[in-house]
N, C-alpha and C positions, 0 to 999 in steps of 0.2 A: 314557456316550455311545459307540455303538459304533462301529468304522471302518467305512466303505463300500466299501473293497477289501479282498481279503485274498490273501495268495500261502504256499505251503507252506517250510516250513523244510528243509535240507538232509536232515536224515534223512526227517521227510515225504513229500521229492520220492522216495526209497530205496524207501520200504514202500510208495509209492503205484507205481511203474513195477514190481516183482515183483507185486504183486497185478493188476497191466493185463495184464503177459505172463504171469501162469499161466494165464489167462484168454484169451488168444489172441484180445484184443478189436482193434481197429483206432481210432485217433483218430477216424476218422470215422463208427465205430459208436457209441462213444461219447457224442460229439457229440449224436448222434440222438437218445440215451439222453435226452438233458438236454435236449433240446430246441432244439436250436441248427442253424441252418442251414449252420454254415460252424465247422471243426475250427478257430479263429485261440485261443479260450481257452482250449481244450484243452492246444492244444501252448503257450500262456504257461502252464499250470498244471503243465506236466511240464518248464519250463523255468524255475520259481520266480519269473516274473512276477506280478504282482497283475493279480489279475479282479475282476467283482465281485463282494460277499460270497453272495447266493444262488445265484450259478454255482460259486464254491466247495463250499459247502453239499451241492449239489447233487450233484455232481462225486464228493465224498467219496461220498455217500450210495448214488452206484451201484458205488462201487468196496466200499461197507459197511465205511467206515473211519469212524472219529471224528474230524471235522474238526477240535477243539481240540486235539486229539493230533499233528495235522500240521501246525499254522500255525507262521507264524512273527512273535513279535513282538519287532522289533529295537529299540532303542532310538535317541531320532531322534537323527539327528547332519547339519547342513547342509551339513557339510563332503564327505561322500559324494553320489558320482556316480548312486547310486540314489536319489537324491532326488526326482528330479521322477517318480518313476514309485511312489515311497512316499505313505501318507497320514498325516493327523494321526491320533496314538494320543492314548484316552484312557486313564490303570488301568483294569485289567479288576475290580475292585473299587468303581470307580466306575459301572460301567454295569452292575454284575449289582445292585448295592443301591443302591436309590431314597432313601433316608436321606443315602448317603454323596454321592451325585448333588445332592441338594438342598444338603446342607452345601457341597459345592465350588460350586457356583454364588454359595453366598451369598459364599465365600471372595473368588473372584473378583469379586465383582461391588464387593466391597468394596478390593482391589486396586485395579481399574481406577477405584472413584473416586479412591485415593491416588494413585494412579500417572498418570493421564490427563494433568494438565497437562506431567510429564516426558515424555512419549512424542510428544505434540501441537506441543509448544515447538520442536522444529525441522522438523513438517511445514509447520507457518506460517511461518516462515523460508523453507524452498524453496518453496511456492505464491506466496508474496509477490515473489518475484524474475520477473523478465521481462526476457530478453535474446534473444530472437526477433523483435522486432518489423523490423518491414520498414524497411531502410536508418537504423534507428538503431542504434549497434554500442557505445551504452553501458547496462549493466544497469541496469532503473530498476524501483523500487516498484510492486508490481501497483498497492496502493488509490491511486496517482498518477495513475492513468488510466481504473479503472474505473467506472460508474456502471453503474447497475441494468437490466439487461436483459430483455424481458419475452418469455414464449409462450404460442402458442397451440395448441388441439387442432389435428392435422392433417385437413384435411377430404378425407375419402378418397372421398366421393359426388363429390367433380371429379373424379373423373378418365377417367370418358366424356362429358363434355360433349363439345355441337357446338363449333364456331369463335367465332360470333358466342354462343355463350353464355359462353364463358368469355373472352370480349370483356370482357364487361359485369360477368361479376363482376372482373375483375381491373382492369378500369376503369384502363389506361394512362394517365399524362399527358401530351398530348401539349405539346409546344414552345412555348413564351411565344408567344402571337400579338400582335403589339402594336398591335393596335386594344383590350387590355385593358390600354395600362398608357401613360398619358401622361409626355407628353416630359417629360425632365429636363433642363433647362438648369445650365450652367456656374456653380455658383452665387457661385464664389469672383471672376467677372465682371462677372456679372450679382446685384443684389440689391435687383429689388422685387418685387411679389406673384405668386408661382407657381400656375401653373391649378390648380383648385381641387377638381378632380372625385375625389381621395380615394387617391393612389397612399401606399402603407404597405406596409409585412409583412403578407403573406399568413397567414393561421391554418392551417400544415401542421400542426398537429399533430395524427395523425392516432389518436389514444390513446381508444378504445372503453370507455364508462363501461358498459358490460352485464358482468354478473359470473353466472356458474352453476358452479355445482358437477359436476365432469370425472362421476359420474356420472347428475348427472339429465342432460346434455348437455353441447356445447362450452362452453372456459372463454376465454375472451377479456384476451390483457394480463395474466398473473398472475407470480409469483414462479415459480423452478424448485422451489425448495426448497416452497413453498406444492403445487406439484404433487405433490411426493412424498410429501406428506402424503394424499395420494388416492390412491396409485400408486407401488407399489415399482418399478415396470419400466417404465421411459422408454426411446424410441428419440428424440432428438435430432439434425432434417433440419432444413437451412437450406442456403441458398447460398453460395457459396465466401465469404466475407470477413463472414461476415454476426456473425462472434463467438461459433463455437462453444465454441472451446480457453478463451476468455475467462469465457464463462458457465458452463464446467465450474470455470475454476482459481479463479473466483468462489464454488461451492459448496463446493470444497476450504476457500478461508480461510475460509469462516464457519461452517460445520462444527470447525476445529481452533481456532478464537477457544476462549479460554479460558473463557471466559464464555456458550456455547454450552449452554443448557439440556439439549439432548437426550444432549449427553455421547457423540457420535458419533466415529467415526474413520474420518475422509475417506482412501481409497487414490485418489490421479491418476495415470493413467499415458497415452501413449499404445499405439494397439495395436500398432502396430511393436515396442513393446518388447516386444512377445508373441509378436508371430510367428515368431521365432525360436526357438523354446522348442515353439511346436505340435507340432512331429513328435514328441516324446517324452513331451506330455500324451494321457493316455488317457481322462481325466472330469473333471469337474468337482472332487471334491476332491484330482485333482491339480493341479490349476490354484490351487484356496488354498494347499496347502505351496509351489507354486512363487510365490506370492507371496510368501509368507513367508520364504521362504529366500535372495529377489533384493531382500529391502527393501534401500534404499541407508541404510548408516548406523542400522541398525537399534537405538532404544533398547535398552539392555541390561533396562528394565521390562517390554518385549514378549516375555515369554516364548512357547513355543510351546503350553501350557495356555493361558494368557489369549487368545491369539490364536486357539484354536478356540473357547474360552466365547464371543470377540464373534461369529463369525460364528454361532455357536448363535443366539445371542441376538439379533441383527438390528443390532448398533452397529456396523455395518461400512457404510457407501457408497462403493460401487467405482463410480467418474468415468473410463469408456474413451472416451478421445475418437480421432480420427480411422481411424474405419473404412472409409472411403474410400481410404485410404493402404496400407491390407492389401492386396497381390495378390488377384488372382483366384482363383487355386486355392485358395491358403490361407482363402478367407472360409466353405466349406461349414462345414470341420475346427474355424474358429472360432465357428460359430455353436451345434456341439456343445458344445462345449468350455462355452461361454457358459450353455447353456439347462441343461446338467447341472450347474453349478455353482448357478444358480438354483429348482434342485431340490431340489440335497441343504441347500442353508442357505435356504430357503423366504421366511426372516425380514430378508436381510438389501437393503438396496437399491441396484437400478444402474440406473445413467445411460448409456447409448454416444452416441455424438455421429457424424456424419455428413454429408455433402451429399447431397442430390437429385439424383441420377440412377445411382446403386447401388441395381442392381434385388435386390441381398439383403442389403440392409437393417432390411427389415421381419421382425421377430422375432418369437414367437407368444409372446402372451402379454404383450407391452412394448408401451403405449401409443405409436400417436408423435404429437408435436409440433414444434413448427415453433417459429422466432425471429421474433419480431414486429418490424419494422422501426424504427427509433429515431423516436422523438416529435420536435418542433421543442423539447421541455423538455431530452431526454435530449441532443439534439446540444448543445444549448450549455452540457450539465454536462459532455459528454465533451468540448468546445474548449475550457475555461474550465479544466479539468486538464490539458489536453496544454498547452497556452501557459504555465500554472502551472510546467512540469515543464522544459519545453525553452527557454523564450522568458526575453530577460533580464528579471529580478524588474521591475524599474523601469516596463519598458512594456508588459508582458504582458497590462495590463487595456486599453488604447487598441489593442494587436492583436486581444486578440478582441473587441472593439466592433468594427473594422474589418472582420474578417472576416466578425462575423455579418452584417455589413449587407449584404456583397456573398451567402453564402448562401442569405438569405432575400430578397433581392432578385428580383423577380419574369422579369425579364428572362435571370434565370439558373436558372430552374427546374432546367436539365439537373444544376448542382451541387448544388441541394438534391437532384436523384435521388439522386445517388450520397453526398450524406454521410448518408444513411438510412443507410448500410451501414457499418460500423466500420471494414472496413478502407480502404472507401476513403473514409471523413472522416479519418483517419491520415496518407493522401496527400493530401489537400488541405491539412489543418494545415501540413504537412513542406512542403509548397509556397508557402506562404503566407509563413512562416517566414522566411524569404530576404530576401526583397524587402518583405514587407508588404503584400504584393497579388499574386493573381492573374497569369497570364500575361494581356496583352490579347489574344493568339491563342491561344483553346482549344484548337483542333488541338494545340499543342505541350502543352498539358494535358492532352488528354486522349489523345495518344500514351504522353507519359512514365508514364500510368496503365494504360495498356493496357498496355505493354511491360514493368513489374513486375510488373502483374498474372501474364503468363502465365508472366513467368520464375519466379514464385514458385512458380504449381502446378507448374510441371516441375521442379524442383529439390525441393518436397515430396512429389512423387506416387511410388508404386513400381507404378503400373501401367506392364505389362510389353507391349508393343505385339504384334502377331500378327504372325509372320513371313513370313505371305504379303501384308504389308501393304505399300508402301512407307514409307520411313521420312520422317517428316515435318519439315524442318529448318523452323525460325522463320519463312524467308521464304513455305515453303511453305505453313505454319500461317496466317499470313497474309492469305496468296494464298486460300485456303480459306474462310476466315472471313469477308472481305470482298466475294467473291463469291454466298456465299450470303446478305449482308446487303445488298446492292443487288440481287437477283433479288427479294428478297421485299419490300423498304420499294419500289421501281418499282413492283411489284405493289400495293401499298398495304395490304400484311399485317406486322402485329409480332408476332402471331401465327401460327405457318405451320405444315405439316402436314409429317408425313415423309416422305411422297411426292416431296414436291418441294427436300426437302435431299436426302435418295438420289439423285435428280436428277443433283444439282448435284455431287455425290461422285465419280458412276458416270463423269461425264465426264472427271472430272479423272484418276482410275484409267486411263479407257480410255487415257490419252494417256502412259501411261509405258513406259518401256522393256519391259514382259512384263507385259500388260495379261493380266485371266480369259481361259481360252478361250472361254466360253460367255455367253450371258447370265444363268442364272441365278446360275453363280458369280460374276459381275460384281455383281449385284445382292446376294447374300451379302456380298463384301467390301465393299461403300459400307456394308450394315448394321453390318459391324464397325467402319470407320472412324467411322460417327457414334457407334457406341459409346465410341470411343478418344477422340472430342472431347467425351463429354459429361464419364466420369470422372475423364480424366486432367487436363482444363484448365478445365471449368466453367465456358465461357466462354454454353455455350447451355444451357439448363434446361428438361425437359419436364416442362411444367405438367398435362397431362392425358394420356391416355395416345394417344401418336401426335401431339401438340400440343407444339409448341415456342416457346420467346424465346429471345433474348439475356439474360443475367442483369442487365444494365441497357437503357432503351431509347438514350441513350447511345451504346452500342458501337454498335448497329447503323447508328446516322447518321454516326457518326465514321468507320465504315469503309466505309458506302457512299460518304463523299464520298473517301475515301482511294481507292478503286475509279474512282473516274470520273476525278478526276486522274491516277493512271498511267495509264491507259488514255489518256486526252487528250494529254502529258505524251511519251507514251513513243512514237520512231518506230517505222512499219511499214511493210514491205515493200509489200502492198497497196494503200499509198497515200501523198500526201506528209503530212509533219507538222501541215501548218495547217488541210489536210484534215479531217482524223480529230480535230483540236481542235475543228474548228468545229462539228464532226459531234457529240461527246459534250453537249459546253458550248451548244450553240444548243438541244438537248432540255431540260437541264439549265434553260434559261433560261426553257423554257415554263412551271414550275413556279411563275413568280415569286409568282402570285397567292395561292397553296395555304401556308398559313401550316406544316402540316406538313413542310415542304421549306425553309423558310425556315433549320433550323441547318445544314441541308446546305450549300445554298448558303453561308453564310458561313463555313462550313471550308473547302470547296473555294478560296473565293476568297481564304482566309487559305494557302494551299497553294500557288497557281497560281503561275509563275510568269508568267505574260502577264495580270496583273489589269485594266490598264485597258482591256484587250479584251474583256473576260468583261463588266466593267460595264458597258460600250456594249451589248453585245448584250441583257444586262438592262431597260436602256430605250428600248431599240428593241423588245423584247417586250413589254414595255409599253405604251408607244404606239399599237400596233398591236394593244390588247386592246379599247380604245376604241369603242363602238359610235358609226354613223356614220348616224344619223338627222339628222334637220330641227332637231329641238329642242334636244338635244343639243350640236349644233354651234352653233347658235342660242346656245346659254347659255356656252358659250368665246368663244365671237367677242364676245360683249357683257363678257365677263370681260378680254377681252384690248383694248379699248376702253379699260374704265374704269380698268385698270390705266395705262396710257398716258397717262391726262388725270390721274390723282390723280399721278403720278409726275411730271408737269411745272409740278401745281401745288406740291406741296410744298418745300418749302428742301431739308430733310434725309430727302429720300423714303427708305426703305427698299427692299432689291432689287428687280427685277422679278419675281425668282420668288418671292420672300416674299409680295408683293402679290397675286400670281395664284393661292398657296396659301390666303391669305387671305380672299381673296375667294370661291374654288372650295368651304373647308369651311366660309364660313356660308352661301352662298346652297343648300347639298345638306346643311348643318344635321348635316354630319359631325364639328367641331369645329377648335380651331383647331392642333393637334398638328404638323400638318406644317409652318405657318406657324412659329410658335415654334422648331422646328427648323432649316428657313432663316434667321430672322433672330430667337435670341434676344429682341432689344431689344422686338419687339412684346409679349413677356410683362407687361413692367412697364411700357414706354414709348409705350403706342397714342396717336399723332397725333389731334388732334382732329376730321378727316376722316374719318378710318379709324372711331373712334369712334362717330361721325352712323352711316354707311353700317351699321356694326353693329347700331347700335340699329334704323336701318329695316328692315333686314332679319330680326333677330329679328322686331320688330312684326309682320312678316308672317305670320312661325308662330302670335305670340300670337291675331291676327284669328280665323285659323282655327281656333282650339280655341275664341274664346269663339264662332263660328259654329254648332258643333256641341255647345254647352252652354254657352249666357250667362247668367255668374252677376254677381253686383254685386263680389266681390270681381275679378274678371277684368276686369269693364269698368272698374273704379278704376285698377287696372295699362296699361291702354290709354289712358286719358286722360292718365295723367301718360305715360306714355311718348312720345305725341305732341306734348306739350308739351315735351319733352326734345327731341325733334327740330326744332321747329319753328324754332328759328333759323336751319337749313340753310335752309329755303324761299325760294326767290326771289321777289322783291315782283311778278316775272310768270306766277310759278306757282299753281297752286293753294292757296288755305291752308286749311287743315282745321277752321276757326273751327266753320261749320255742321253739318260731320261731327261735333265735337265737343260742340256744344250738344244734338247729336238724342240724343246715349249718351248725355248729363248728365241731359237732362230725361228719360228713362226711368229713371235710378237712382234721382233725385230721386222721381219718381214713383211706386216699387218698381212699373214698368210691363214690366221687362224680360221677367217670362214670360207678358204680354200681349199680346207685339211675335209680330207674323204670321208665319209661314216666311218668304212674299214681301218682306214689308216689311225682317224681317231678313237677308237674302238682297242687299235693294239697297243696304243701307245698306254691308253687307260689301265688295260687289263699288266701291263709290265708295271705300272706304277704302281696300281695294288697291290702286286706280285713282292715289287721289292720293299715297300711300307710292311709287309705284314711276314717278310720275312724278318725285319727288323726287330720285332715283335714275338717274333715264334706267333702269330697269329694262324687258326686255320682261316679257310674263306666258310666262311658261311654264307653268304648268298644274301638273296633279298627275304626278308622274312613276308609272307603270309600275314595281309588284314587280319586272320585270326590270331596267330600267333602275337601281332603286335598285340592285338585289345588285353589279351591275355598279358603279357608281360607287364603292362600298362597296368596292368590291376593289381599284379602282384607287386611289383614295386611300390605302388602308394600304398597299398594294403597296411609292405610294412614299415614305411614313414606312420602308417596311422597305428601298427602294434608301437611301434619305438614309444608314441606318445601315449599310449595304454599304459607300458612299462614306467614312463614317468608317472602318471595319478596315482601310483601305489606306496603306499607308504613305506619305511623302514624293513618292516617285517618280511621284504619280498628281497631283500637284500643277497640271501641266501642262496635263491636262485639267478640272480644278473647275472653272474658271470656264464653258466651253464646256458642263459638262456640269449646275452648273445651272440653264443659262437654258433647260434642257430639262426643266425641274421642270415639268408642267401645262400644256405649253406647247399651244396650240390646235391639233390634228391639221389636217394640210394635205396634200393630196393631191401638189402636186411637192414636198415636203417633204425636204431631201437630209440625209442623216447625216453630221455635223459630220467623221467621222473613219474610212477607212473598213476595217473591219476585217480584209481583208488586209493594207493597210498596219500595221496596230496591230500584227498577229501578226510580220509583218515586222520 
C-alpha cells in the first residue's frame, strides 16, 4: 500500500536544490512546469515538507532525478512533532509485491479478529459514560437513558416552497382548544358518572409505517446504522436538543459491543477536538495519523500497521459530531480536510452530525438526514429510563404513570411539543422530579427551559460574533427574540419570512450607540445578526429557504406573552402606567375568542401582576362579543326567567350561573361542559327538574331529525322519551296522549313512509308546540350559520375564562363570587361593571 504524501530526505533536498540552481530555474517556473498554479508545493518540496505523491513524482521528473533516490522514509514515531504533517507507511515490500500485500492483509485481518475485543473493551467503557447531560452533575450509564432513535432522508425539494405550502406540510399544532376536550371534575370530590363523550390520551404517535430503500427514494423512521448500510456518507441535521451527540455515542456502543457482527471500530469524537489540529493538517491522510497518534489510551494491540489495514479495509466508522460548534473560518479547511480523507480510504464510513442552519454543512457526496421526532412509544421508553435512573427505586413506576398522564394529556399539547425532543423531555423529567408534578404556572416552566436552553448553546457554541456587531448580553437576546415572536404570532404567522425578521433586527441595530451609516450596511448587519441567532443559539430554524420558526411553537407564545407583559408592566414616560396596561392587556383581551391566543393569554395572566384586572377586562370582552338581535336576547331573557323559578323551586338549587350554563348549552345543544365546571355536582347529581327540562329539550332535536327522516327506530325513541316526560305535565296543560297515539298508530301500521310532508309537518309542529309549552319555552326557530359560529365561541370562550379564573391565585378570591354571577349572564344595555378597572389597576 503506497503512501499518499511523500517529502524528500535530507540529502534529496541537497541534489535537488544544486540541480534547480545549475539550472537558473525559479520556483515559480517550476511550478508551471508541473502544472501548478501557485509555487506553495514547491517550496514545501525544497523545504522537505510532504506534498502529494504525484507532485513529487512530478517535481523529481522535471528536475530528471529519480524520485526513490530522494524520499525519505522515516520510521513512524508518535512521539515526534512531525507527526501530523507525516503519513501512514507501509513496507515498501509490501506495496511493490501483490503476494506479500495479500499475505499481510490476511495477517491482519486475522489479528484484528484476535485482537478486536482488547482494543473495543475500553471504547465501550468511554462511549458508555455520560457526564454532560444538562444540570445533572453525576456520571451515569449511556444504555440508562438511551432508547432508539429514528431518521429520516432529508427533503431538500422544501426548501423553495411558498408560506402556505410549507404550512401544510409542516402541519403545526396548534394549542389545545378546549371545546375538544371535556371538563374534568375533581374526582377525589366528586365520584359519580363523568360526561361520557370519550376524553383519553391522544394517539401522538406519530411513527410512519412506509419503508423504502434510501436509493429507490426516501426512507422513513429507520435505524442510523440500517442507513449506513445504504450509505457510507451521512451528513446528520436536526435541531438543537433533538439528540444528535446521543444517536452518534449510540452507533459508537453498538458498533464496539463485542458481539457486533460486522467487527467494526467506532472512532467518536467531537470536531472541536479537531480544530485545533487543522492548521497543520494538509489532507486527508494526515488527518488518519493524526487520529492515531491523539487516540486517548490507545490499546497497545492497535498498532500503526493494523490501524492503516482498517481504514484500507472500511472497518473504521468515524462518528464527528458537532459541526455547528467549529468556527466559521475553520469549517471551509474542515471540509477539505473531511472529503480528502474520504477519498484516500474510499471504504471506510462517516457520520458528521449537525443542526440546521450552518449553511456548509452540506457535503458533496454525504447523504443528509434528519432525526425524526420521538414517538409517544419512544417518549415513554425514554421517561421510564430516566425515572429508572434518577427517581427513588420505590416510586419511580407511580412518577412516570404521573407524568405520563399529564404529557399526553391533551390540555397540555404544548408539553407533549416539546417532549418530542430529548433534550427537552430531560427537562421536564428533571422538573418533574422535585415535586411530582409540573409547575401549575407554565410561564415559570417554560422560562426555566428557555433560560437552559440558551445558556446551554452559548456556553457550547464557539461561534465567534462580527465585531461590527453589537454584542448581545442575555437580556438583549431576549429582548430580541421576543420581539420578533409577538410581531409575527399578532400577525398570525409561525411561519414568517426574512424580510420581516431583518425588520425587526435593523431596528433594534439602528438604536445603538454607532448605528451603519447607510442603509444598505444596516441591512447587511441585521443579515449577519440573524446569522448569529440562527447558529450560535438555535433558538429560530429556517425551514425553507428565506422561511423561518421558532424551534418549538412554544417559545414563540411563551415570549410573545413575555413581550406584552413588560411592555404592559413596565412605566413610560409617554404615558402613565395604567395607561399603557390598559392599552396592551385590552388588545390582548380582543383575542379571547381565537382559541390560538388562548396559552398566551394564560401566561400572561400567570405573569401579571394586576390579574384580577386583566380577568374583568376578559369578560367584559366577552359580553360585548354578544350579538344583540330579537331572538337572541329573546332566548337569555327566557333563560334567565326559568333559571329564577327552578332556583326557588328547588331546596338545594345549584348556582345561578351553573343553572344559566345549563340551561344556555342544552337549549344551543353545545353541551353541558361549562355547567359541570361551575358546579361539579350537576355531573353526577342532576335534580329531578333539571332532568325533565333536559329531557324536553333534547326531544326537541330528536323531533327534528325524525322530521327530516322518520324512521321506526326514531319514532320508538320519541315515544318513550315523551313518556319519560310526561309526569312534568300539568293536569292544565297539554298532554301528549293524542300526539302519541297518531306516531304509535303509524309504527303499528309501518305507515310512517306513507305519512304526507304536510301531514308530517303538523303533527311535528303540535309536538313542538306541546314540548315547549311544557317548558314555558318560546320557539325560537332555526338559528342562522352566523348566529351558531357566534354562540359557538362564546360559550367556549367562557369554558376557557372559567379556566383563567382557576390559574389565579388566592388573592382573586375576592372577586369569584361577583365574577361568576357574570357567567352567561343576559346582556343588558345599562348593564354596569361590577368593578371598575381603574380602580382594579389602582
Amino acid at each position: 500500500m503506497a503512501k499518499r504524501s511523500l517529502k524528500a530526505s535530507a540529502h534529496g533536498i541537497a541534489k535537488a536544490k544544486q540541480i534547480f540552481e545549475r539550472r537558473e530555474w525559479t520556483q515559480e517556473y517550476l511550478a508551471s512546469a508541473v502544472g501548478l498554479q501557485t509555487r506553495q508545493s514547491i517550496w514545501k518540496f525544497f523545504t522537505g515538507r510532504p506534498i502529494e505523491r504525484y507532485l513529487f513524482i512530478d517535481i523529481c521528473f522535471q528536475l530528471d532525478i529519480d524520485w526513490e533516490e530522494i524520499v525519505d522514509r522515516p520510521q513512524f514515531d508518535a512521539s515526534e512533532p512531525e507527526l501530523l504533517t507525516t503519513q501512514l507507511a507501509v513496507p515498501t515490500q509490501v506495496v511493490n509485491d501483490p503476494a506479500a500485500a495479500s499475505a499481510a492483509a490476511a495477517n491482519f485481518a486475522g489479528t484484528w479478529l484476535t485482537q478486536r475485543d482488547a482494543i473495543v473493551a475500553p471504547l465501550q467503557v468511554r462511549y458508555q459514560s455520560v457526564s454532560d447531560l444538562l444540570d445533572i452533575y453525576q456520571p451515569v450509564n449511556f444504555s440508562q437513558l438511551f432508547t432508539d432513535i429514528k431518521v429520516n432522508v432529508y427533503q431538500q425539494s422544501r426548501q423553495w416552497l411558498e408560506n402556505q405550502e410549507l404550512q401544510e406540510q409542516l402541519n403545526y399544532p396548534q394549542q389545545a382548544d378546549f371545546r375538544e376536550i371535556p371538563y374534568q371534575f375533581n374526582q377525589a370530590d366528586y365520584h359519580g358518572n363523568q360526561d361520557t363523550r370519550g376524553f383519553g390520551h391522544s394517539n401522538f404517535d406519530g411513527c410512519s409505517s412506509s419503508r423504502a430503500t434510501i436509493n429507490g427514494g426516501p426512507e422513513y423512521n429507520v435505524n442510523l446504522s440500517h442507513a449506513l448500510e445504504q450509505h457510507r456518507r451521512i451528513t446528520l441535521l436536526a435541531k438543537v436538543g433533538a439528540g444528535k451527540s446521543f444517536l452518534l455515542r449510540s452507533l459508537a456502543v453498538e458498533f464496539s459491543a463485542p458481539e457486533h457482527h460486522a467487527g467494526r471500530l467506532p472512532v467518536f469524537m467531537t470536531l472541536p477536538q479537531l480544530e485545533v489540529a487543522l492548521a497543520n493538517l494538509e489532507n486527508g491522510d494526515c488527518l488518519a495519523t493524526w487520529l492515531f497518534a491523539s487516540w486517548p489510551d490507545r490499546p497497545q494491540a492497535l498498532t500503526q500497521p493494523l490501524w492503516c489495514w482498517l481504514l484500507e479495509s472500511g472497518k473504521v466508522v468515524l462518528l464527528l459530531d458537532s459541526l455547528d460548534t467549529v468556527s466559521h473560518a475553520q469549517r471551509p479547511s474542515l471540509n477539505q480536510i473531511i472529503q480528502g480523507l474520504a477519498k484516500v480510504y474510499p471504504h471506510i464510513d462517516i457520520v458528521i452530525a449537525s443542526r440546521f442552519g450552518v449553511a456548509d454543512a452540506f457535503y458533496p457526496g454525504f447523504l443528509p438526514m434528519t432525526i425524526a421526532e420521538l414517538t409517544q412509544t419512544q417518549i415513554q421508553q425514554i421517561s421510564q429510563k430516566w425515572f429508572s435512573t434518577f427517581a427513588a427505586a420505590t416510586s419511580s413506576e407511580v412518577i412516570l404513570r404521573a407524568f405520563l398522564e399529564q404529557i399526553f394529556d391533551k390540555r397540555h399539547r404544548r408539553l407533549h411539543d416539546l417532549a418530542q425532543t430529548p433534550l427537552f423531555l430531560h427537562l421536564l423529567c428533571l422538573t418533574f422530579c422535585d415535586r411530582q408534578q409540573l409547575p401549575q404556572g407554565r410561564s415559570r416552566l417554560y422560562e426555566y427551559i428557555l433560560d437552559s436552553f440558551l445558556q446551554h448553546r452559548a456556553a457550547t457554541s464557539n461561534f465567534i460574533c462580527n465585531s461590527d456587531l453589537p454584542v448581545l448580553s442575555p437580556a438583549n437576546l431576549v429582548e430580541i427574540f421576543s420581539q420578533i415572536a409577538f410581531s409575527e404570532f399578532a400577525a398570525g404567522r409561525m411561519i414568517f419570512e426574512k424580510s420581516t425578521i431583518l425588520s425587526t433586527l435593523a431596528s433594534y441595530i439602528a438604536q445603538q450607540s454607532s448605528p451603519p451609516s447607510n442603509a444598505e450596511q444596516l441591512w447587511r448587519a441585521s443579515s449577519l445578526m440573524l446569522d448569529q441567532l440562527i447558529v450560535r443559539y438555535g433558538l429560530l430554524v429556517e425551514e425553507a429557504k428565506g422561511l423561518y420558526t421558532f424551534s418549538q411553537p412554544v417559545f414563540q407564545e411563551y415570549l410573545s406573552a413575555r413581550y406584552i407583559v413588560i411592555h404592559a408592566v413596565m412605566p413610560s414616560n409617554s404615558r402613565s402606567h395604567s395607561q399603557k396596561e390598559l392599552l396592551y392587556l385590552d388588545h390582548l383581551a380582543e383575542h379571547i375568542i381565537e382559541p390560538r391566543w388562548h396559552e398566551v393569554i394564560l401566561l400572561v395572566l400567570e405573569m401579571l401582576p394586576h390579574r384580577i384586572c386583566f380577568l374583568q377586562m376578559l369578560q367584559k370582552q366577552l359580553s360585548s362579543l354578544m350579538l344583540q338581535t330579537d331572538r337572541l336576547n329573546q332566548c337569555f331573557h327566557w333563560i334567565e326567567h326559568h333559571v329564577q323559578t327552578i332556583s326557588q323551586e328547588l331546596e338545594d338549587s345549584p348556582a345561578i350561573y351553573a343553572l344559566r350554563a345549563f340551561y344556555f348549552g342544552t337549549v344551543t345543544n353545545l353541551g353541558l361542559d361549562l355547567a359541570y365546571g361551575l358546579d361539579p355536582r350537576l355531573a353526577w347529581q342532576l335534580p329531578t327538574m333539571l332532568a325533565q327540562d333536559l329531557n324536553c329539550i333534547r326531544l326537541l332535536g330528536d323531533i327534528e331529525t325524525f322530521a327530516n327522516n322518520p324512521t321506526t327506530e326514531q319514532g320508538i325513541q320519541i315515544i318513550l322519551a315523551i313518556q319519560a316526560i310526561e309526569p312534568k305535565i300539568d293536569s292544565s296543560g297539554q298532554h301528549l296522549s293524542a300526539i302519541l297515539a297518531i306516531l304509535w298508530q303509524k309504527i303499528q301500521q309501518q305507515e310512517l313512509g306513507l305519512w304526507s310532508q304536510a301531514d308530517l309537518l303538523r303533527w311535528v309542529n303540535s309536538c313542538r308546540s306541546a314540548i315547549r309549552q311544557i317548558i314555558e319555552m318560546p320557539d325560537l326557530g332555526q338559528w342562522t350559520s352566523g348566529e351558531l359560529t357566534q354562540l359557538e365561541q362564546y360559550y367556549w370562550a367562557n369554558i376557557f375564562l372559567l379556566e383563567c379564573l382557576k390559574k389565579t391565585d388566592q388573592a382573586s378570591a375576592q372577586i369569584k363570587p361577583s365574577f361568576y354571577l357574570n357567567f352567561l349572564k343576559s346582556p343588558k344595555a345599562d348593564q354596569v361593571y361590577l368593578i371598575e378597572q381603574a380602580a382594579c389597576i389602582a
